[in-house]
Chimera marker file (.cmm) of the C-alpha trace (Angstrom):
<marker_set name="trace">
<marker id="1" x="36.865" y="33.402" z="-33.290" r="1" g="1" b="0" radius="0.5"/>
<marker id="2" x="35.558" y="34.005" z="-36.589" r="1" g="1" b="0" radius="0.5"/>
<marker id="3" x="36.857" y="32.024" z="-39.950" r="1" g="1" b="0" radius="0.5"/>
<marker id="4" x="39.455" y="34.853" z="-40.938" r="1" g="1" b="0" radius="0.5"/>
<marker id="5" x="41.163" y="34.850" z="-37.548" r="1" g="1" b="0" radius="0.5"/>
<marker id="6" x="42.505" y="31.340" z="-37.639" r="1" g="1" b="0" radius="0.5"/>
<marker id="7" x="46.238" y="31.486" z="-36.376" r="1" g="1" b="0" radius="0.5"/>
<marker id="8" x="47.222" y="29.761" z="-39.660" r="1" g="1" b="0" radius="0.5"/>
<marker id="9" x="45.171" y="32.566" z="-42.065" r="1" g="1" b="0" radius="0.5"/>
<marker id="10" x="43.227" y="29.534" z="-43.409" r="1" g="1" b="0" radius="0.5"/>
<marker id="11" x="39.739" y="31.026" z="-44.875" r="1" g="1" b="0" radius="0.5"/>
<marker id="12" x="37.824" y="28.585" z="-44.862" r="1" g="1" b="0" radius="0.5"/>
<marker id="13" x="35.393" y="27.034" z="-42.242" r="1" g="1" b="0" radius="0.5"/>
<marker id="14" x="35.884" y="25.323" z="-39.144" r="1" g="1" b="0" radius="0.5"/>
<marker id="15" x="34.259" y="21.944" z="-39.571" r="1" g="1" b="0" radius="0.5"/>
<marker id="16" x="30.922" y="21.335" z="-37.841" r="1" g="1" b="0" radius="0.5"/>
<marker id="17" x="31.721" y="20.034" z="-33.730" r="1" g="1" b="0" radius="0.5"/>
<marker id="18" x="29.582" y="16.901" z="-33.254" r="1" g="1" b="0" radius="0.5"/>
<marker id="19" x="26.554" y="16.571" z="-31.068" r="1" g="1" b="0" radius="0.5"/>
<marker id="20" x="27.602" y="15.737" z="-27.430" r="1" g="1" b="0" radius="0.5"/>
<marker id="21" x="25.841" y="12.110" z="-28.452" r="1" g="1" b="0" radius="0.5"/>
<marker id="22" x="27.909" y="12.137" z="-31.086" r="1" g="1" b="0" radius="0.5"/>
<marker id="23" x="30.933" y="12.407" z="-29.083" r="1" g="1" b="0" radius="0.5"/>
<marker id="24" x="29.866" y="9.604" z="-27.156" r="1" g="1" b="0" radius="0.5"/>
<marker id="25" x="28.686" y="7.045" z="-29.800" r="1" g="1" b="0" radius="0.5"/>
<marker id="26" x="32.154" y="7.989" z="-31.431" r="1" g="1" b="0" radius="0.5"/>
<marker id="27" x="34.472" y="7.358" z="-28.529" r="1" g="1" b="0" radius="0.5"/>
<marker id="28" x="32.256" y="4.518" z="-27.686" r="1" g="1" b="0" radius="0.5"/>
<marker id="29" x="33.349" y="2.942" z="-31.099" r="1" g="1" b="0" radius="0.5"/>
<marker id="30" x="36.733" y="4.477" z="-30.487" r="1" g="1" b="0" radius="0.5"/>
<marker id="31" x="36.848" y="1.638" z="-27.334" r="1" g="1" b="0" radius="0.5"/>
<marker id="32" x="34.695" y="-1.067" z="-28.658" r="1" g="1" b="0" radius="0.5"/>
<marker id="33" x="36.227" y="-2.293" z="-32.211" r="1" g="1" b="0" radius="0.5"/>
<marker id="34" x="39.836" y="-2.517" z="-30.727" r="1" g="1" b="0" radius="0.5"/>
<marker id="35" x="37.846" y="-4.329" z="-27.674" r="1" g="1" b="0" radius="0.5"/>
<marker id="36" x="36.346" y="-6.578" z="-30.131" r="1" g="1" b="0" radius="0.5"/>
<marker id="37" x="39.831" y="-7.747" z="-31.758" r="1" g="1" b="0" radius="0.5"/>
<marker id="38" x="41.403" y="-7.621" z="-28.613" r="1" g="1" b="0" radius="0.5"/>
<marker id="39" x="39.230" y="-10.055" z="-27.626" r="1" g="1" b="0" radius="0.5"/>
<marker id="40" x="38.580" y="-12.323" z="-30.150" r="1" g="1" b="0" radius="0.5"/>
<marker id="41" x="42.332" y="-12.664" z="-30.704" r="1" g="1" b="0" radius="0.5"/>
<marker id="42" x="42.857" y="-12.977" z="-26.674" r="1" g="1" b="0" radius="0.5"/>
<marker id="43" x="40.155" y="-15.115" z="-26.571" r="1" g="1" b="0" radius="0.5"/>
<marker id="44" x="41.702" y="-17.310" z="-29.228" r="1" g="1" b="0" radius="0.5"/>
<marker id="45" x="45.302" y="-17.823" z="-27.389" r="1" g="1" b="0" radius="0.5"/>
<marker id="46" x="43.376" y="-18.206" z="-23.842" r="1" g="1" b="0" radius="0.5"/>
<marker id="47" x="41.358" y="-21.335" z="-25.391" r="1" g="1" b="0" radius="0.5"/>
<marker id="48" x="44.070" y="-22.903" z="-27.126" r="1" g="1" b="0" radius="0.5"/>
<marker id="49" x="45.895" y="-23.167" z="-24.242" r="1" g="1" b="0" radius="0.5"/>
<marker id="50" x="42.879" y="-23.741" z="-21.648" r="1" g="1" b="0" radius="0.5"/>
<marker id="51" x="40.216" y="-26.923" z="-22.456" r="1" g="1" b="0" radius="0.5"/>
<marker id="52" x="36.973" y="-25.104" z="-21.409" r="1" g="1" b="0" radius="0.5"/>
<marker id="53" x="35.316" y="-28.881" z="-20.597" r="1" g="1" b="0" radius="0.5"/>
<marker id="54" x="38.373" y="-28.930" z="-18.091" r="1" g="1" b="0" radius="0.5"/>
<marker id="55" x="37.646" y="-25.959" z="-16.156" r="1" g="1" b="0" radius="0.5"/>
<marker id="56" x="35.672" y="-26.555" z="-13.026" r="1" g="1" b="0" radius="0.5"/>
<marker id="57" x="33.520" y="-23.055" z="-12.943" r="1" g="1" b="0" radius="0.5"/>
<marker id="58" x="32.043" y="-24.536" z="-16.754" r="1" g="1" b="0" radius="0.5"/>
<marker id="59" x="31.449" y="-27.774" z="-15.321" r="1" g="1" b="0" radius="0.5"/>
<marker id="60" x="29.448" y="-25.909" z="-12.668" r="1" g="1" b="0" radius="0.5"/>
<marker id="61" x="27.187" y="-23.627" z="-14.419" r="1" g="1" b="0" radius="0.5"/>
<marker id="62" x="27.488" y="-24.131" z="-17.531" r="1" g="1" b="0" radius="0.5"/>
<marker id="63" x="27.153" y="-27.837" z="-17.864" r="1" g="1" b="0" radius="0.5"/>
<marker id="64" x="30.464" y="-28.161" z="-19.412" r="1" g="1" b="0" radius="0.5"/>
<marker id="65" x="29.236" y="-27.025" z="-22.691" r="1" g="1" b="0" radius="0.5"/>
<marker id="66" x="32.242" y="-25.812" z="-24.911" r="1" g="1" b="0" radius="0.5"/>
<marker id="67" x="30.451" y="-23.603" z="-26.777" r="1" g="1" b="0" radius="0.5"/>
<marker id="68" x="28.883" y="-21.253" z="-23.697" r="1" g="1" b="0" radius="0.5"/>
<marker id="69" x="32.328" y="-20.951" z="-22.412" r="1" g="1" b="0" radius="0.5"/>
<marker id="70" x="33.880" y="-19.790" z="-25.212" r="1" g="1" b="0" radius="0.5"/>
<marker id="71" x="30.854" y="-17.102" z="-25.138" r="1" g="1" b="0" radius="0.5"/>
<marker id="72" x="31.056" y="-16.128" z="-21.567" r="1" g="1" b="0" radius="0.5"/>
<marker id="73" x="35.039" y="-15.706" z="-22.494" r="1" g="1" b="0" radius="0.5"/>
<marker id="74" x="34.590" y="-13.771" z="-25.053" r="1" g="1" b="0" radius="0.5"/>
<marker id="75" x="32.651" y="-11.397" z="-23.274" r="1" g="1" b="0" radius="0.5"/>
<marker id="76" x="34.507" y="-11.485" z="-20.209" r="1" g="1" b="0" radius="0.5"/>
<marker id="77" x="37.360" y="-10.660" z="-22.658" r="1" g="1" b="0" radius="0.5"/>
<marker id="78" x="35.607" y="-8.147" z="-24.704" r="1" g="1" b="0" radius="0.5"/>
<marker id="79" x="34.383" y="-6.307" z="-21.080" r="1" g="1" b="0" radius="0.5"/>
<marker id="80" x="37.713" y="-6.454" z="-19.837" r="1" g="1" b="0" radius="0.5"/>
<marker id="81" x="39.310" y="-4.653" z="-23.173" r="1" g="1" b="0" radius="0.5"/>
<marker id="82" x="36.711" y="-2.112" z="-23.268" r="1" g="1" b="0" radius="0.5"/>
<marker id="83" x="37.570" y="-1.466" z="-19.404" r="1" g="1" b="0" radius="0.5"/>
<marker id="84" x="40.882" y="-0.875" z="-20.071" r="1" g="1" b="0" radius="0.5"/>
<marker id="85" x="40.081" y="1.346" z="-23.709" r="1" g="1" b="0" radius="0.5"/>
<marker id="86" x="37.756" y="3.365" z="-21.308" r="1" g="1" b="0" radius="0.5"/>
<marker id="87" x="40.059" y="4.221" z="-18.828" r="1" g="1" b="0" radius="0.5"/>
<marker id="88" x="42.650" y="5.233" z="-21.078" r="1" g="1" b="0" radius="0.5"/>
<marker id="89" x="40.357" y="7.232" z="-23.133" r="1" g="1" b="0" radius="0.5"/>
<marker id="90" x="39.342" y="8.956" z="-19.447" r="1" g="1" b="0" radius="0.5"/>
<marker id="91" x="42.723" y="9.913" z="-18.978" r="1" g="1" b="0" radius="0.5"/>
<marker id="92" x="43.624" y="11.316" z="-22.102" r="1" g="1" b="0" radius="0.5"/>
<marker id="93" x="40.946" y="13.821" z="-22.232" r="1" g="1" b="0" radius="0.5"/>
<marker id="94" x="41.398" y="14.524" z="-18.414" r="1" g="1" b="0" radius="0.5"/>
<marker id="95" x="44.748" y="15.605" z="-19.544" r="1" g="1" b="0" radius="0.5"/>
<marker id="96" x="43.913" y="17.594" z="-22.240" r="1" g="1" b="0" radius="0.5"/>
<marker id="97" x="41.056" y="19.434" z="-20.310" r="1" g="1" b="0" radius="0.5"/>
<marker id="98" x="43.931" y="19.461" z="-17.367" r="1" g="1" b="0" radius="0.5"/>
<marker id="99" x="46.366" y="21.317" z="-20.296" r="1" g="1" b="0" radius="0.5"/>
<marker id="100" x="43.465" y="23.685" z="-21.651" r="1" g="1" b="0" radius="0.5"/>
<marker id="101" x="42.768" y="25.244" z="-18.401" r="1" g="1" b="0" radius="0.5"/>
<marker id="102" x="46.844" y="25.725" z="-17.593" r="1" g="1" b="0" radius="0.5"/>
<marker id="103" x="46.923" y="28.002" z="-21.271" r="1" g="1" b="0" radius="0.5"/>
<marker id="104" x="44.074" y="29.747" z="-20.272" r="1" g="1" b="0" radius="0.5"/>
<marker id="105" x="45.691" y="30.191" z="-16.783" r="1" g="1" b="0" radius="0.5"/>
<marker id="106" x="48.788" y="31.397" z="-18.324" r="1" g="1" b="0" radius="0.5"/>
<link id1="1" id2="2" r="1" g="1" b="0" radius="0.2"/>
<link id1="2" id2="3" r="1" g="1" b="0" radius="0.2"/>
<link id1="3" id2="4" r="1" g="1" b="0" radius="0.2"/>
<link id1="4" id2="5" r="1" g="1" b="0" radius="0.2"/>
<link id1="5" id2="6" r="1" g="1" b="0" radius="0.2"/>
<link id1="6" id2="7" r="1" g="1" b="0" radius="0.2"/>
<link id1="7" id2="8" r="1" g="1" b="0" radius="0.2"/>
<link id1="8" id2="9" r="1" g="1" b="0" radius="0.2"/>
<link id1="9" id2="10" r="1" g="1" b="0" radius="0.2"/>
<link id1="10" id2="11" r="1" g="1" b="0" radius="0.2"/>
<link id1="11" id2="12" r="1" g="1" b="0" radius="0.2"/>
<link id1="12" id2="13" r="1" g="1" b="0" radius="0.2"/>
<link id1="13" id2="14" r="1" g="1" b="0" radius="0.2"/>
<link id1="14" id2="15" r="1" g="1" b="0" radius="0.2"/>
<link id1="15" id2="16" r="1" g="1" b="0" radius="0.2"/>
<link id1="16" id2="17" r="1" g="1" b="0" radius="0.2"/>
<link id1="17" id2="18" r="1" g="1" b="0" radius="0.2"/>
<link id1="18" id2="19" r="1" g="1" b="0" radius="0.2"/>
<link id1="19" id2="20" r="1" g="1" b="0" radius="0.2"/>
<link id1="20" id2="21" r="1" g="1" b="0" radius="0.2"/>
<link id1="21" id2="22" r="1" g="1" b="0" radius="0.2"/>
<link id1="22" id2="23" r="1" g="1" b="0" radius="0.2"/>
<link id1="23" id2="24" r="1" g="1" b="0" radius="0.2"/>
<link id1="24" id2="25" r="1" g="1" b="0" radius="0.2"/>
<link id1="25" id2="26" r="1" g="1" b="0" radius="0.2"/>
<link id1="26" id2="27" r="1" g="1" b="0" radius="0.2"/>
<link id1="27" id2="28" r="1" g="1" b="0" radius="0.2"/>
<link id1="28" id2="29" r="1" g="1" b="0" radius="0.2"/>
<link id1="29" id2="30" r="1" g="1" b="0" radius="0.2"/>
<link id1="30" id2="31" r="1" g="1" b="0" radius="0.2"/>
<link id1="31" id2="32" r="1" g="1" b="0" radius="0.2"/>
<link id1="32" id2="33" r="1" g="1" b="0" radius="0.2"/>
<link id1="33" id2="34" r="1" g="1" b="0" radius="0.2"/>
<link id1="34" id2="35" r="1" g="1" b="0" radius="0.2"/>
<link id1="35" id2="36" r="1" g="1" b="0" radius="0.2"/>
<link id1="36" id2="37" r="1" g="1" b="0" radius="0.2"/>
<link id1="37" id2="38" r="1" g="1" b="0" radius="0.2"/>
<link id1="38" id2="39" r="1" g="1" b="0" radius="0.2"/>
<link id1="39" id2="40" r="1" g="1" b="0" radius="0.2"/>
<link id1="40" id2="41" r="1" g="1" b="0" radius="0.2"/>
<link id1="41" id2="42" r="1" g="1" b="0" radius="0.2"/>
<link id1="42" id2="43" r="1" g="1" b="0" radius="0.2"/>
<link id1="43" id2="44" r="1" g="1" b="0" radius="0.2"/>
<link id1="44" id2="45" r="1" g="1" b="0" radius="0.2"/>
<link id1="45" id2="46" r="1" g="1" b="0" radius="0.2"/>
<link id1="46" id2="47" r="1" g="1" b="0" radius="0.2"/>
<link id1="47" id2="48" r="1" g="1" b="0" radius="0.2"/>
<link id1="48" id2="49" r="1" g="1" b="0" radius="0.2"/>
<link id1="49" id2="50" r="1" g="1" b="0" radius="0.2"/>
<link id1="50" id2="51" r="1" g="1" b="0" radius="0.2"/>
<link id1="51" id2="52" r="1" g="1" b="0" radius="0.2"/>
<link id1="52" id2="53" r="1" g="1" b="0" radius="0.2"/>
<link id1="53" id2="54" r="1" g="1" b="0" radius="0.2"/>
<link id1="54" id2="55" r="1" g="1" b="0" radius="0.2"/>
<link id1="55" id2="56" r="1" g="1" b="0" radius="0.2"/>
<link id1="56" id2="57" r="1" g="1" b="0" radius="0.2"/>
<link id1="57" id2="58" r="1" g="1" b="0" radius="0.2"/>
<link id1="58" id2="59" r="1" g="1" b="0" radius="0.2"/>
<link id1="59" id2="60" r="1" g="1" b="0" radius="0.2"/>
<link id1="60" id2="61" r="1" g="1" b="0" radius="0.2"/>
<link id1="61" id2="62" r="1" g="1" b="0" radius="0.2"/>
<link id1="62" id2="63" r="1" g="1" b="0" radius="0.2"/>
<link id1="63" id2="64" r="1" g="1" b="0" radius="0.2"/>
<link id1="64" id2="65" r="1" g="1" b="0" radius="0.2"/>
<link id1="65" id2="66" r="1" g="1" b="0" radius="0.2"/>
<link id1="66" id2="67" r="1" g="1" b="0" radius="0.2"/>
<link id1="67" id2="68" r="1" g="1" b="0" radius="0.2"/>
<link id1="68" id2="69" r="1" g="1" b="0" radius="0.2"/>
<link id1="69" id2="70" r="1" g="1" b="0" radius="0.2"/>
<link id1="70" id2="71" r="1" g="1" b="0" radius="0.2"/>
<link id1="71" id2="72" r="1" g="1" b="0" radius="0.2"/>
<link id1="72" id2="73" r="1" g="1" b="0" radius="0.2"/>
<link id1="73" id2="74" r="1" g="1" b="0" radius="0.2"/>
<link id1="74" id2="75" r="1" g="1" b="0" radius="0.2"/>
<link id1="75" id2="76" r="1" g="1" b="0" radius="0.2"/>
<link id1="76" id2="77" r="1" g="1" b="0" radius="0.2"/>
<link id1="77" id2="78" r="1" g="1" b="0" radius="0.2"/>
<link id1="78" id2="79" r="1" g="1" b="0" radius="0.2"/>
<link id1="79" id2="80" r="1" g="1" b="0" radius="0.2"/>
<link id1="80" id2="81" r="1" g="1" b="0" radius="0.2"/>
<link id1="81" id2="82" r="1" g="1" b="0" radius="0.2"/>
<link id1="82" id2="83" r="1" g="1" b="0" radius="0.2"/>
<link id1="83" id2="84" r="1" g="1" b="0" radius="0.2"/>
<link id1="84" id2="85" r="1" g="1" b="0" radius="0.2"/>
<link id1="85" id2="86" r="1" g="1" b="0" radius="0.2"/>
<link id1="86" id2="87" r="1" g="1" b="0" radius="0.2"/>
<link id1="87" id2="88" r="1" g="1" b="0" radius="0.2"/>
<link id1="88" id2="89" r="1" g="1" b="0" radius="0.2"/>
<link id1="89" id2="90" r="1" g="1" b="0" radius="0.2"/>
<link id1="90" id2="91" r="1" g="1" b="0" radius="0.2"/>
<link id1="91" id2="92" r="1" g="1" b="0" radius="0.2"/>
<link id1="92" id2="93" r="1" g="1" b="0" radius="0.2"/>
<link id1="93" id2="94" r="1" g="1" b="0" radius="0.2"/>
<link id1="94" id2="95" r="1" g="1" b="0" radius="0.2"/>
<link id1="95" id2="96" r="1" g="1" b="0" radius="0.2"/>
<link id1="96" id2="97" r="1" g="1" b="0" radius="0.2"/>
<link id1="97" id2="98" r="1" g="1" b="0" radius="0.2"/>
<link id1="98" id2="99" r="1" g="1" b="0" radius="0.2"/>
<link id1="99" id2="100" r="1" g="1" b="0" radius="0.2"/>
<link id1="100" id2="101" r="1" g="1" b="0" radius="0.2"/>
<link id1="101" id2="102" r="1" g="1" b="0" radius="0.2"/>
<link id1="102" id2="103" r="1" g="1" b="0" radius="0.2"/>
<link id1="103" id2="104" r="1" g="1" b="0" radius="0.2"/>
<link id1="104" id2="105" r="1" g="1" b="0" radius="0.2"/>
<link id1="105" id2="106" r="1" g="1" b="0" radius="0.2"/>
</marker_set>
C-alpha cells in the first residue's frame, strides 16, 4: 500500500514500524511501570496491615530484618503485577492477530 492509497486519502507517510526489539522493550515498559506502582502502592497497604518481624517465613530466612522483607515484598509484588500485565498484554494481541486473520478470511 503506497502513501496515496490510504483509505482516509491522507498524503502523507506512514510512520516508521519499530524494530521487533523495539516492540519488545516497549511493551516491556508497557507492563513494568504500572507493575512498579502497582506494587509499591500494594506493597504499602500489605505492610501496614502485616508486621514483617511477625511473620514466621522472615523470622526464618531472613533473620527478621524489616527492611529485607519489605524488599522481598516488593518484588514478590512487583513479579506478581508484571505477571498479570503480561498475560493481559498476551491476550490482547492474540486477539487482534485472532481478528486480522478473520478480515483476511473474509
Amino acid at each position: 500500500m503506497s502513501d496515496t492509497d490510504r483509505p482516509d486519502g491522507d498524503m502523507r507517510a506512514a510512520p516508521p514500524q519499530p524494530s521487533r526489539a523495539g516492540r519488545f522493550a516497549l511493551r516491556l515498559m508497557q507492563v513494568s511501570w504500572p507493575a512498579f506502582l502497582g506494587a509499591a502502592a500494594a506493597c504499602g497497604v500489605f505492610f501496614s496491615v502485616v508486621d514483617p518481624t511477625e511473620v514466621a517465613l522472615v523470622k526464618r530466612y531472613l533473620g527478621g530484618d524489616p527492611l529485607g522483607a519489605y524488599t522481598v515484598g516488593f518484588l514478590a509484588f512487583w513479579a506478581l503485577f508484571m505477571l498479570t500485565g503480561g498475560l493481559t498484554m498476551f491476550m490482547i494481541s492474540t486477539e487482534r492477530h485472532a481478528a486480522a486473520r478473520s478480515d483476511q478470511q473474509a
